[in-house]
C-alpha positions as CSV (number, residue, x, y, z in Angstrom):
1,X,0.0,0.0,0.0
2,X,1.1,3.6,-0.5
3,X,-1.0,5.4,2.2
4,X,0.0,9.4,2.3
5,X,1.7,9.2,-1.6
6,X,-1.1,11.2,-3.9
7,X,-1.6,8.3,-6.8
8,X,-3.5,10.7,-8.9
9,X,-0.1,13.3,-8.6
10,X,1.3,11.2,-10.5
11,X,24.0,-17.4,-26.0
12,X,25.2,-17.0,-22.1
13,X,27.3,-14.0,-21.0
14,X,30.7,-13.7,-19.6
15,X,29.8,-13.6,-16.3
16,X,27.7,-16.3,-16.5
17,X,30.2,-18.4,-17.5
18,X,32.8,-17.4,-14.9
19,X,29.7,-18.5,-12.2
20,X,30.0,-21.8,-13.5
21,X,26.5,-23.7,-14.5
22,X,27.3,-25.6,-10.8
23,X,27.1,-22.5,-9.2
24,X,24.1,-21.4,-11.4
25,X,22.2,-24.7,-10.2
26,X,23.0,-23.8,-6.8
27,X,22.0,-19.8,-6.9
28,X,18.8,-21.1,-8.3
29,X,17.9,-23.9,-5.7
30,X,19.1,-21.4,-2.8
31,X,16.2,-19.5,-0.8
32,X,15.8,-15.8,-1.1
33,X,15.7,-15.5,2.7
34,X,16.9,-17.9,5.6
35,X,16.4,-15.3,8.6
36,X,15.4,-11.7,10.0
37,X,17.6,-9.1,10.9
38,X,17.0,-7.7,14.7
39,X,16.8,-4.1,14.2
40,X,17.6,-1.6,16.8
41,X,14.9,0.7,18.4
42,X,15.7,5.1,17.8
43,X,14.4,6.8,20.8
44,X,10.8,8.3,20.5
45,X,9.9,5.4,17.4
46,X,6.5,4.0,17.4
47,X,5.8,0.6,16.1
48,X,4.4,0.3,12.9
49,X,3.0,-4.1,12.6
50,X,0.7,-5.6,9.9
51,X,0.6,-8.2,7.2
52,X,2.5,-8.9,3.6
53,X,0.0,-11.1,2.7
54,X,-0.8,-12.7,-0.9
55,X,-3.9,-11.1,-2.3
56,X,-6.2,-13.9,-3.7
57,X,-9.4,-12.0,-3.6
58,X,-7.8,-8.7,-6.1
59,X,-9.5,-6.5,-3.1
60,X,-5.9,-4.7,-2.5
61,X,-7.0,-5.0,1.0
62,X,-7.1,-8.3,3.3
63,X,-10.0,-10.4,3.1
64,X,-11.0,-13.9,4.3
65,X,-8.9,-16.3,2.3
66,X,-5.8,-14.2,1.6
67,X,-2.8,-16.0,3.2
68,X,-0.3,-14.5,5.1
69,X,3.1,-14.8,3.7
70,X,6.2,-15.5,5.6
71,X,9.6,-15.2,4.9
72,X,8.7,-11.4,3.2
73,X,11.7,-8.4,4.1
74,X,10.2,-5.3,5.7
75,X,12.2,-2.1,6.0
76,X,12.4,1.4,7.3
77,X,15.3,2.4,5.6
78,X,17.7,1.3,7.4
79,X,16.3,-1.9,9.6
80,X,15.0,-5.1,7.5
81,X,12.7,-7.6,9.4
82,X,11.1,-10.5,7.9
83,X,7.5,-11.5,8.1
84,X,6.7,-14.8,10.7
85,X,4.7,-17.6,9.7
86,X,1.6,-15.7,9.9
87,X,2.9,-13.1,7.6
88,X,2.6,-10.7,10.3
89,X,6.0,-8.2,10.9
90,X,6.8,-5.5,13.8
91,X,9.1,-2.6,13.0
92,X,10.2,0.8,14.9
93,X,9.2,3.9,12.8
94,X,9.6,7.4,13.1
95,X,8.2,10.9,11.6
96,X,9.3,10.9,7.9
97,X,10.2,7.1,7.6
98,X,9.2,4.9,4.8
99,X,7.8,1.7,5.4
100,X,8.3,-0.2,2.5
101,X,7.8,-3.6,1.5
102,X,10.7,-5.7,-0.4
103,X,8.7,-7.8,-2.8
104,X,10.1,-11.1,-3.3
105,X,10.5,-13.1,-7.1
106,X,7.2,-14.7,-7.7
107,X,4.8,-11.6,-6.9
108,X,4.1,-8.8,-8.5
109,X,3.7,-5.4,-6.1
110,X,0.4,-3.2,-6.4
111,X,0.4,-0.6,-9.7
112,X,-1.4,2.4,-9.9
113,X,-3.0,3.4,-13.0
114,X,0.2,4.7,-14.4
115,X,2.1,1.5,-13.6
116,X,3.5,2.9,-10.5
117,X,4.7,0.4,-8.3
118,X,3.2,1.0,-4.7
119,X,5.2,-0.4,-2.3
120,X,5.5,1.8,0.7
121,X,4.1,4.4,3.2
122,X,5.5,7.4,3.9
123,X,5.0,8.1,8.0
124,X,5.1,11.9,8.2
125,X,1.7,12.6,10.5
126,X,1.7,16.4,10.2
127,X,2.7,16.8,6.9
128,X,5.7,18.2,5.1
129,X,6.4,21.7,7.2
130,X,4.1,24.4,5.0
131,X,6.3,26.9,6.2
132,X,8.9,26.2,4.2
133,X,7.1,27.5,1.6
134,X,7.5,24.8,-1.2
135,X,6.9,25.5,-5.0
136,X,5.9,22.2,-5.7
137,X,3.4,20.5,-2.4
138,X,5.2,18.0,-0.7
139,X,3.1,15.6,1.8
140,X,-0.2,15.7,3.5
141,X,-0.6,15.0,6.9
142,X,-0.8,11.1,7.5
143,X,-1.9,11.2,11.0
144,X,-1.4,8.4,13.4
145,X,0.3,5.1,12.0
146,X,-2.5,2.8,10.4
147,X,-3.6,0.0,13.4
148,X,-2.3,-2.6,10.4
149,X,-0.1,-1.2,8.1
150,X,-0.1,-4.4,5.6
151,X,1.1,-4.6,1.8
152,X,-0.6,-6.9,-0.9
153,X,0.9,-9.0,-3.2
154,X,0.1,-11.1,-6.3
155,X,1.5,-14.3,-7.1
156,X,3.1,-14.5,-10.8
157,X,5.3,-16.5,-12.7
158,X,8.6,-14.6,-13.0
159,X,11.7,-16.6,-15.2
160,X,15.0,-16.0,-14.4
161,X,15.9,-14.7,-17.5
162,X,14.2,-11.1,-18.5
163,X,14.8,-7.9,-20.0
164,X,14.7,-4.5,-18.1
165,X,14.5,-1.3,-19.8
166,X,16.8,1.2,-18.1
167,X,16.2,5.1,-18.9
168,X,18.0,8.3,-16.8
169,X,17.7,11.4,-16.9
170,X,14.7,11.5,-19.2
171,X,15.2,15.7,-17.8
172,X,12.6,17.7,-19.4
173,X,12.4,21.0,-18.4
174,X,9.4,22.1,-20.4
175,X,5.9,20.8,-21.7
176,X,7.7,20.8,-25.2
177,X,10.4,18.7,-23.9
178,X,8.4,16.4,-22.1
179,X,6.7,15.8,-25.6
180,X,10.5,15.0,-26.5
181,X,10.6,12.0,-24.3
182,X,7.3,10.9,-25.0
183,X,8.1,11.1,-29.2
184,X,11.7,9.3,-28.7
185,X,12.4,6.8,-26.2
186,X,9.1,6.2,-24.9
187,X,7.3,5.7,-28.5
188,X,10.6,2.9,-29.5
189,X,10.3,1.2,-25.9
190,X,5.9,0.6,-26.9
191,X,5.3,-2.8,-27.4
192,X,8.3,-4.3,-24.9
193,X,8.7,-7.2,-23.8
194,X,10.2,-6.6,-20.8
195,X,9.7,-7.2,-17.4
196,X,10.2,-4.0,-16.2
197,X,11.6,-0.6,-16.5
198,X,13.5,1.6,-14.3
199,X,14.3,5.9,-14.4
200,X,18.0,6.9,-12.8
201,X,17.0,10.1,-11.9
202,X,16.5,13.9,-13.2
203,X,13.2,12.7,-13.8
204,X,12.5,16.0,-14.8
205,X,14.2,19.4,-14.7
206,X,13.1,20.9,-11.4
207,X,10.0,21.7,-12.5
208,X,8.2,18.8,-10.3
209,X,4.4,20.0,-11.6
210,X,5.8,17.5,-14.9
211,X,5.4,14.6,-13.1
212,X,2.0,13.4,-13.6
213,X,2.2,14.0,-17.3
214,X,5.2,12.2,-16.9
215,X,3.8,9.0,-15.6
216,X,0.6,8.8,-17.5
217,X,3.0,9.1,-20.8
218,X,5.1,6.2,-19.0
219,X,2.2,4.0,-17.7
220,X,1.2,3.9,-21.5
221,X,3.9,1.7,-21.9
222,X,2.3,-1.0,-19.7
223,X,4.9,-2.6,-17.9
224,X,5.9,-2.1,-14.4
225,X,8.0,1.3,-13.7
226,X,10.6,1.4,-10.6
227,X,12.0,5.7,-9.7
228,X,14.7,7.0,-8.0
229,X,15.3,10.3,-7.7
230,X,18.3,12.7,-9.1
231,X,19.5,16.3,-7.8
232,X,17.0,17.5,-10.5
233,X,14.0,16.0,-8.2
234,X,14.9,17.9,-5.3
235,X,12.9,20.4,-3.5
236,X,15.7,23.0,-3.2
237,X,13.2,25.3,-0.9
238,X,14.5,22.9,1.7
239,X,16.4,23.9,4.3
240,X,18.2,20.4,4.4
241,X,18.7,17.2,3.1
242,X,16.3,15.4,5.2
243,X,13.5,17.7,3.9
244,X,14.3,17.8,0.2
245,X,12.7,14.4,-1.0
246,X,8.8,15.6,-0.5
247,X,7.4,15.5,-3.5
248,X,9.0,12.6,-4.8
249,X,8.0,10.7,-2.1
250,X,4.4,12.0,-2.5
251,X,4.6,11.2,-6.0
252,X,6.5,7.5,-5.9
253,X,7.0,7.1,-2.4
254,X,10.2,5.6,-0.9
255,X,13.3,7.6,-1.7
256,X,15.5,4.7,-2.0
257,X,14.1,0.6,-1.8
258,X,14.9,-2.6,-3.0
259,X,12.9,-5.7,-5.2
260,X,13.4,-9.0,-5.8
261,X,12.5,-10.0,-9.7
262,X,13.6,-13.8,-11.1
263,X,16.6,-14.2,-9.1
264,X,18.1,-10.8,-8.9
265,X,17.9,-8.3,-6.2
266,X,17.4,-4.7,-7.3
267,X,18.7,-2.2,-5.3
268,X,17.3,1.1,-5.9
269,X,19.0,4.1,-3.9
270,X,19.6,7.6,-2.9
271,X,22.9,9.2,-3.4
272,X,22.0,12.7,-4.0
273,X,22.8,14.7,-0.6
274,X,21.4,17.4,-0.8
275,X,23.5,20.3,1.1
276,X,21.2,22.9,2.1
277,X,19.4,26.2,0.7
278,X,22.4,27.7,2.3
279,X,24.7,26.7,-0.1
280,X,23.1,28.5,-3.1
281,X,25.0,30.8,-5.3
282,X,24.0,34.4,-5.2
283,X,21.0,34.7,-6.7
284,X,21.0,31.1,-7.6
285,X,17.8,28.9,-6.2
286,X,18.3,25.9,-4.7
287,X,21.5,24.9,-3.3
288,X,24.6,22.5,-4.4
289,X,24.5,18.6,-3.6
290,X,27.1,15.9,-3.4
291,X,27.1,12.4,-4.2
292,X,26.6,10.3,-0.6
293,X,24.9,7.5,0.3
294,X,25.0,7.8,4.4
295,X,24.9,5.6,6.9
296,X,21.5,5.0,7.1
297,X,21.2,4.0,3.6
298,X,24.1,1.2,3.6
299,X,23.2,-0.1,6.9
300,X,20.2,-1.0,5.4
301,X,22.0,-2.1,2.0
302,X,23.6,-4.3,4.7
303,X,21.0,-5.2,6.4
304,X,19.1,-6.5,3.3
305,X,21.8,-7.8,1.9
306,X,22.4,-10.1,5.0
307,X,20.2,-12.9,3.7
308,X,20.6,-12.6,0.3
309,X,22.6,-15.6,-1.5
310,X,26.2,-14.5,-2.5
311,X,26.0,-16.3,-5.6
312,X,23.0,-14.3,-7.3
313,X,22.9,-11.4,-8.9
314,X,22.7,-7.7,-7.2
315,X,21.8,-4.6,-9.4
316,X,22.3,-1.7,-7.6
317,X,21.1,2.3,-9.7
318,X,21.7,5.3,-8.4
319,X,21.5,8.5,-10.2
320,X,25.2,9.6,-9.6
321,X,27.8,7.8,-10.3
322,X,30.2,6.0,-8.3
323,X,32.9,7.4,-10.6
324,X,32.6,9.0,-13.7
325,X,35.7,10.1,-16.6
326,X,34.0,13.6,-16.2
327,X,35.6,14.8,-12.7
328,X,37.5,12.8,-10.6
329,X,37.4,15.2,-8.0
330,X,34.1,16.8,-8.0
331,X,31.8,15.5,-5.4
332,X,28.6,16.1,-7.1
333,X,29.6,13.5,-10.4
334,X,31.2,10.7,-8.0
335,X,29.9,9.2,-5.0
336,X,32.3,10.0,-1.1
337,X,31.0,7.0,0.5
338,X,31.6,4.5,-3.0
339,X,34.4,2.0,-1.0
340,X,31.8,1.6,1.4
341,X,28.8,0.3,-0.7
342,X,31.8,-1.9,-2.9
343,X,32.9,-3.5,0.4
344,X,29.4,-4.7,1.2
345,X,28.9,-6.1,-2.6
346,X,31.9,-7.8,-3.2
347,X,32.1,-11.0,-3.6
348,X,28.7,-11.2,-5.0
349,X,28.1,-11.1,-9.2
350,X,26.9,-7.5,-9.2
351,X,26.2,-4.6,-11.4
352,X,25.7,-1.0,-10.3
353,X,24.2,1.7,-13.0
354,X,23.6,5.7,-12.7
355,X,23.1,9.0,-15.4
356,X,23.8,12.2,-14.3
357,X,26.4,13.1,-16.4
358,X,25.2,12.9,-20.0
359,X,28.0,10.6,-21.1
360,X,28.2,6.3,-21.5
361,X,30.5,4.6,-19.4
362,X,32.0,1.9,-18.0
363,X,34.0,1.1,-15.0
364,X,34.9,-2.0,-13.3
365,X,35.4,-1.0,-9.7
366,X,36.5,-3.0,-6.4
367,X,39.7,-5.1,-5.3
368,X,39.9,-7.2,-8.0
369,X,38.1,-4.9,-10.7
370,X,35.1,-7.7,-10.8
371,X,32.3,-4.9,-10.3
372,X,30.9,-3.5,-13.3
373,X,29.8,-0.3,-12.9
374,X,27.7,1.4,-16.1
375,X,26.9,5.1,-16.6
376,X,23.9,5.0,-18.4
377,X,23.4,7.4,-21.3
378,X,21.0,10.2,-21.1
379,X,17.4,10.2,-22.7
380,X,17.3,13.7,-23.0
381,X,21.2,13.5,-24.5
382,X,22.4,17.0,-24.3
383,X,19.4,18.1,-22.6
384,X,17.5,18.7,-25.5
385,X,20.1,20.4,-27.4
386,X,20.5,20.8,-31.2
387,X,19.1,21.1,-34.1
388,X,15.6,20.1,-35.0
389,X,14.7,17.0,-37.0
390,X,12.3,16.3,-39.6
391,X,9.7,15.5,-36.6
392,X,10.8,18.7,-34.8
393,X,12.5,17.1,-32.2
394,X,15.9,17.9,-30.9
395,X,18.8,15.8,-32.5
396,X,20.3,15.9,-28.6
397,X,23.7,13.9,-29.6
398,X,25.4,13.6,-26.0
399,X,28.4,16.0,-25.4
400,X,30.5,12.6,-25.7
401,X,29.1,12.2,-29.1
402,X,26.3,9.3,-28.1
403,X,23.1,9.7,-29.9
404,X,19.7,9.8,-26.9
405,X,18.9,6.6,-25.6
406,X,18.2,4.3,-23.1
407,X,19.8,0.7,-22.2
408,X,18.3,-2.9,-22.1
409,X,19.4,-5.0,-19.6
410,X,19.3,-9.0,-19.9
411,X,19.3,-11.2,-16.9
412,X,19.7,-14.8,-17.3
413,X,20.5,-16.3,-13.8
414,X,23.4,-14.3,-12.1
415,X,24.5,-13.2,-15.9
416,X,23.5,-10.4,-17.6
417,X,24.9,-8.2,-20.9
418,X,23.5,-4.8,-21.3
419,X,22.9,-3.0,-25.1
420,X,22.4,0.1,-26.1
421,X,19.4,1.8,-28.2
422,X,19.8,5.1,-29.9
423,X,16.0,6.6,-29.2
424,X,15.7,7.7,-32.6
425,X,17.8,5.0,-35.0
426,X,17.6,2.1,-33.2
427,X,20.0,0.3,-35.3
428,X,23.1,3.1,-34.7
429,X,25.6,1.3,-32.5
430,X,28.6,2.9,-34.5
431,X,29.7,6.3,-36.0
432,X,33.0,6.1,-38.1
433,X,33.9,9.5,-39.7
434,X,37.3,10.6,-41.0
435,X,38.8,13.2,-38.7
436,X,41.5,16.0,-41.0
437,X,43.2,19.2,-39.9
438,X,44.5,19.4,-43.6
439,X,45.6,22.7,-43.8
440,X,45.2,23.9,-40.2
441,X,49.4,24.3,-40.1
442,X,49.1,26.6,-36.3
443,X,46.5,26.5,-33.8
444,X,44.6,29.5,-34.7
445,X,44.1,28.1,-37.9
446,X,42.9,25.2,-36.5
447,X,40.1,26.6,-34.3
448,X,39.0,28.8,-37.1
449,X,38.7,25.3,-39.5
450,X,37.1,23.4,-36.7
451,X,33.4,23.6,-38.0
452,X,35.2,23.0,-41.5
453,X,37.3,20.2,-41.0
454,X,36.8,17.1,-43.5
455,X,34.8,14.5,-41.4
456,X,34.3,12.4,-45.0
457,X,35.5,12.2,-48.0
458,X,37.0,13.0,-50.9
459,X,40.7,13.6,-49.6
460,X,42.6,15.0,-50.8
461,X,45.7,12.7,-51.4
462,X,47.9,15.3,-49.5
463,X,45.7,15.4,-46.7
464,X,45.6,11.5,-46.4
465,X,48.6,11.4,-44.2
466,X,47.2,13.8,-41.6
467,X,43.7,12.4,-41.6
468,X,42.6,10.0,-39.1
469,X,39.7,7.2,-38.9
470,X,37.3,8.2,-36.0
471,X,35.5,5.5,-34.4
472,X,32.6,6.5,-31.5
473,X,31.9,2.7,-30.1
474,X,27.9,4.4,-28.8
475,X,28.6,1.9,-25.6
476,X,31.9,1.2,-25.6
477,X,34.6,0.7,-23.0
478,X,38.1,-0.3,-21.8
479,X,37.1,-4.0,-22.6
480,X,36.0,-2.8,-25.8
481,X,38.2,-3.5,-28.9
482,X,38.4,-2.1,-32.5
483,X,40.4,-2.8,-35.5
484,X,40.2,-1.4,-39.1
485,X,41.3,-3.0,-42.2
486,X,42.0,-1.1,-45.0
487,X,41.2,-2.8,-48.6
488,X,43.8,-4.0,-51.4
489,X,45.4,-7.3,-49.0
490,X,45.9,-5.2,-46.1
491,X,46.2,-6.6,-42.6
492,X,43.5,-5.9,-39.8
493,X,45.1,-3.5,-36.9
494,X,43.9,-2.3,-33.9
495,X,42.9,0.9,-33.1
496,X,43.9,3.1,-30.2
497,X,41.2,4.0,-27.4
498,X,42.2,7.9,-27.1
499,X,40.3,10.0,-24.7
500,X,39.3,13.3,-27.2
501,X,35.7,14.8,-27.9
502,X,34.0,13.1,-31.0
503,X,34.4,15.4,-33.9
504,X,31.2,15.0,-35.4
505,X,29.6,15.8,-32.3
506,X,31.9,19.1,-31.9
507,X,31.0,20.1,-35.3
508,X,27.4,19.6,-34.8
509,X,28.0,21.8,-32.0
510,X,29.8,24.6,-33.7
511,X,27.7,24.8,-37.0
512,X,24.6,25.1,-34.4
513,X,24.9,27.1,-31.3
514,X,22.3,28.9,-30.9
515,X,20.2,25.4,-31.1
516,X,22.1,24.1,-27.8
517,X,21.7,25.1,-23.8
518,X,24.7,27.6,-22.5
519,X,26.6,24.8,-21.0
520,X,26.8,21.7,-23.8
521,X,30.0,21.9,-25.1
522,X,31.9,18.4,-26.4
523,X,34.0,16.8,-24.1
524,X,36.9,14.2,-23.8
525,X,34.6,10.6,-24.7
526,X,35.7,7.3,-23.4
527,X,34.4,5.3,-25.8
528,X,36.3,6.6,-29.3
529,X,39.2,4.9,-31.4
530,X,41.3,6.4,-33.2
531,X,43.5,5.2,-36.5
532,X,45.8,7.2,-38.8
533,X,45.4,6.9,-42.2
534,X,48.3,5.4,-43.8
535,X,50.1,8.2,-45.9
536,X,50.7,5.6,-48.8
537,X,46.5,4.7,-49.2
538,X,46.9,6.4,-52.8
539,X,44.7,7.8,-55.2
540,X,41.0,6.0,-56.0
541,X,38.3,4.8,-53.7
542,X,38.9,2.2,-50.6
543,X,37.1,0.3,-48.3
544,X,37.3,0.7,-44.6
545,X,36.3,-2.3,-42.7
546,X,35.9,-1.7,-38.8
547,X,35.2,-4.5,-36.5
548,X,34.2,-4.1,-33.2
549,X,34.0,-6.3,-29.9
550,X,32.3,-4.9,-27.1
551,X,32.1,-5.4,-23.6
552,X,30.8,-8.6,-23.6
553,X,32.7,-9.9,-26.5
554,X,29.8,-9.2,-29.1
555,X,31.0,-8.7,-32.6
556,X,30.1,-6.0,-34.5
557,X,31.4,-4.9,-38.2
558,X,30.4,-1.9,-40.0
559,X,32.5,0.0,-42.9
560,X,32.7,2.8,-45.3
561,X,33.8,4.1,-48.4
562,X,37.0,6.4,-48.9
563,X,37.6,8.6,-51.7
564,X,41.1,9.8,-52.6
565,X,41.5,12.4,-54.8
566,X,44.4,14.6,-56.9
567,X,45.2,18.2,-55.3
């Protein structure tokens, strides 16, 4: 249930194979819970009891003949309990908690019209403070805690291998651009057949009255849809972190939660601390935020993580990153408290995803580099930027030269491979363009050529020997690997993974920049290669053959036609 939260407001992979299919057999056979966690009592808690219970009748309330389920995690964000035999659970609560309910694999949680998941109340009994004089209304008074405060649950049958859709920062900040989303990435995603999907964050652009377009656009897609939150979905009125969650948790309810689906646990959490009004800039609203999970938040990572078999799967999303290639030492793009969520996952096959900073990444984090950590890219791209296409919707190539998108995860047991979809060309994976400073002999030259640099052919045949092959590998990373052959008998090479902005993406940029917000600019990608031409290719037209294998050692091969030409 989701009392106080206003519904109307609204082949195998890799890692598979390093598991082992003994170890599969085993992860599958294993229970999802063996025992409770005792939680510790805050001074001045109340104690909020009732029933998980399997709802048989469809009421959404208990009635005669709907069981009791035992074995079912209950949290308050930071203690986990587990329902007894009866189904019934006790646990301390106090003002501003969320209740939620961890729903297990084989049941599906309540949905609200929109295909909300409702999994939680929100304990705030007066209200969100109305003095604080929020833009956008946070919660109504709940009163005293319900006499049973039970959640319902409906048995289905859930395989343990599934897709999940996985947006972030969908980040419109108008009516317009909500139209955006709604014309790109939610209009390819109609018709899934996934499980489930799941937004990273900067749901919108602070202008929280979006949201219930938002999710009636999303329900339309009629699969389940699990929210956290991103510094974009923050009440900045407040006064502190503890205060600036209020409308998302009237709107989806728990800020942070976790959900059992097949044999994966999802965790879905919080890092956006929020630092206070305070810390504003003149003139600024809102205030500035760092990436933190807190102690609260992993104790109950811990605490739910207690039970949880070490050989299955844990996907953890987050809006920031745990590390990003854009600012290694900029708080709000990494996460402070990072070593200590890694620390509680390793050992454990587990995947961690978050947006935020408009770019594709990967990282593979922890001791022995086995987590993979994936920085999703962006639905809105570069916020919306760029020129208009045919439909009148913003091209919005990313700043690290990745077309909008969203990802698709697929679980199969403990393994899992994630894709990319462009929201507009489904079919893009690659961009290959040829990359010359012909001509551009000094460095003023060169920035006054950059919008007119060759990125195709004909070459010249002088210019061949300072032209490079450009490839933008859309979801590459360091276990990606490229290599180009040339035509006429020549040998396959590798290319060379160089950290530089893409250059179509900076020319798009520069021929159009009064399409693109103040602060979109290209930037370094981690995911281009880079080959030289050799200086001998010669006069007459060539074939460029570019092979690609991506993280999980998924071919790829795309090419393109060069033109050589006399001075």
């Amino acid at each position: 249930m989701n009392e106080g939260i206003d519904d109307t407001a609204s082949p195998m992979t890799r890692r598979a194979a390093v598991s082992g299919l003994g170890a599969m057999a085993a992860t599958l056979a294993a229970p999802a819970f063996a025992r409770g966690t005792a939680p510790d009592r805050p001074e001045g808690s109340l104690t909020a009891s009732g029933f998980v219970f399997e709802d048989r009748s469809g009421a959404g309330h208990r009635q005669i003949g709907d069981p009791g389920l035992p074995g079912v995690a209950v949290s308050n964000g930071r203690d986990v309990v587990r329902t007894d035999e009866s189904g019934r659970y006790r646990l301390a609560v106090t003002d501003g908690d969320a209740v939620f309910v961890v729903k297990p694999s084989g049941y599906r949680a309540p949905l609200d019209a929109n295909n909300l998941p409702r999994v939680s109340y929100i304990h705030r009994p007066d209200g969100t403070p109305t003095e604080l004089g929020f833009r956008y209304p946070g919660l109504a008074p709940t009163g005293a805690l319900p006499e049973s405060l039970d959640f319902p649950l409906r048995r289905v049958d859930e395989p343990s291998a599934f897709d999940v859709l996985l947006f972030t920062d969908p980040q419109p900040a108008s009516e317009a651009e909500l139209a955006f989303v709604r014309d790109t990435a939610l209009t390819s995603v109609l018709g899934t057949s996934a499980a489930f999907g799941m937004t990273m964050g900067d749901i919108v652009s602070d202008d929280l009255s979006l949201y219930p377009r938002y999710n009636r656009m999303i329900g339309r897609v009629g699969i389940p849809w699990w929210h956290v939150g991103g510094n974009h979905d923050l009440n900045f009125e407040a006064p502190d972190a503890d205060l600036s969650r209020e409308t998302f948790k009237r709107v989806y309810g728990a800020p942070y939660y976790a959900f059992e689906h097949g044999h994966a646990l999802f965790l879905m959490l919080d890092n956006v601390r929020y630092l206070g009004i305070g810390t504003a800039a003149p003139g600024a609203r809102g205030g500035r935020y760092e990436g933190r999970f807190g102690e609260s938040q992993l104790t109950f990572v811990e605490n739910i993580l207690r039970d949880w078999p070490r050989d299955r799967l844990v996907v953890v999303g987050m809006h920031i990153p745990l590390v990003t290639d854009t600012g290694s030492e900029d708080w709000s793009r990494n996460t402070v408290d990072r070593d200590a969520l890694l620390a509680l996952l390793a050992g454990r096959p587990s995947l961690s995803v978050a947006g935020h900073t408009h770019t594709t990444e990967h990282h593979y984090l922890g001791g022995d580099g086995t987590h993979h950590h994936h920085v999703l890219t962006a639905v809105s791209g570069s916020w919306w930027s760029g020129p208009y296409d045919r439909r009148g919707i913003a091209c919005a190539d990313s700043r690290d030269g990745t077309p909008n998108g969203y990802h698709v995860l697929s679980i199969d047991g403990a393994g899992y491979t994630t894709r990319f979809v462009a929201a507009s060309e489904p079919d893009r994976a690659i961009r290959i363009t040829l990359d010359s400073q012909y001509n551009a002999r000094t460095p003023e030259v060169a920035k006054a050529y950059t919008i007119q640099r060759l990125l195709g052919s004909p070459i010249p045949v002088e210019a061949v020997g300072s032209t490079d092959l450009v490839v933008n590998v859309f979801d590459g990373g360091p276990r990606t690997r490229v290599t180009l052959r040339l035509g006429g008998g020549r040998a396959a090479v590798p290319m060379l993974r160089k950290r530089q902005p893409d250059p179509f993406v900076t020319q798009v940029y520069a021929r159009n920049a009064d399409t693109k917000k103040p602060w979109v600019s290209a930037i370094p990608s981690s995911h281009v290669w880079v080959g030289p031409l050799p200086a001998n290719l010669g006069l007459g037209t060539h074939r460029a053959d570019v092979e690609v294998l991506d993280e999980y050692g998924r071919a790829r091969r795309e090419a393109m036609i060069i033109e050589v030409t006399g001075a």
